[in-house]
C-alpha positions, 0 to 999 in steps of 0.5 A: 116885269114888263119891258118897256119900249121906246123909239131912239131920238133920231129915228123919233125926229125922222117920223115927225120930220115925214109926217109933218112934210105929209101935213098931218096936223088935224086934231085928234079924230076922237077928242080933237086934242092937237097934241100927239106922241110917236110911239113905235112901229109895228107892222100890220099882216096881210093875209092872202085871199082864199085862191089869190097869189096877188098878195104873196109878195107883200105880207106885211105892211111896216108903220108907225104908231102915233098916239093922243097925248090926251085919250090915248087915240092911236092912229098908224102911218104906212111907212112907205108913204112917208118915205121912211126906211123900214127898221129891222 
């Protein structure tokens, strides 16, 4: 069976709260549909460079996931940049 996953309400409210102090309010890139859902986080790998050091410290990027309420578009936010803590 499978499991399904949903953000707590607050921890929900504190990423809209970020996007919108950013002015992510632009329509949908593929249908141009305004309505959009936070659906989690994630973390996107990094892989280091063949001969490279300079990733070594950074080997994932932590965001959020937000999707088309309309198509299913899914675009992702650096949670970083929006000033939101990083979720264990």
């Amino acid at each position: 069976m499978e499991k399904e996953y949903r953000l707590d309400k607050t921890r929900q409210e504190e990423i809209i709260k970020a996007l919108q102090a950013k002015n992510v309010f632009q329509p949908c890139p593929r249908c141009r549909n305004l309505e959009f859902e936070v659906i989690g986080e994630s973390l996107i790998p990094l892989h280091e460079p063949k001969g490279s050091s300079w990733w070594a410290t950074a080997p994932e990027i932590p965001v959020v996931l937000v999707s088309c309420n309309n198509c299913g578009y899914i675009a992702q936010h650096a949670t970083g940049v929006l000033g939101l803590s990083r979720r264990a």
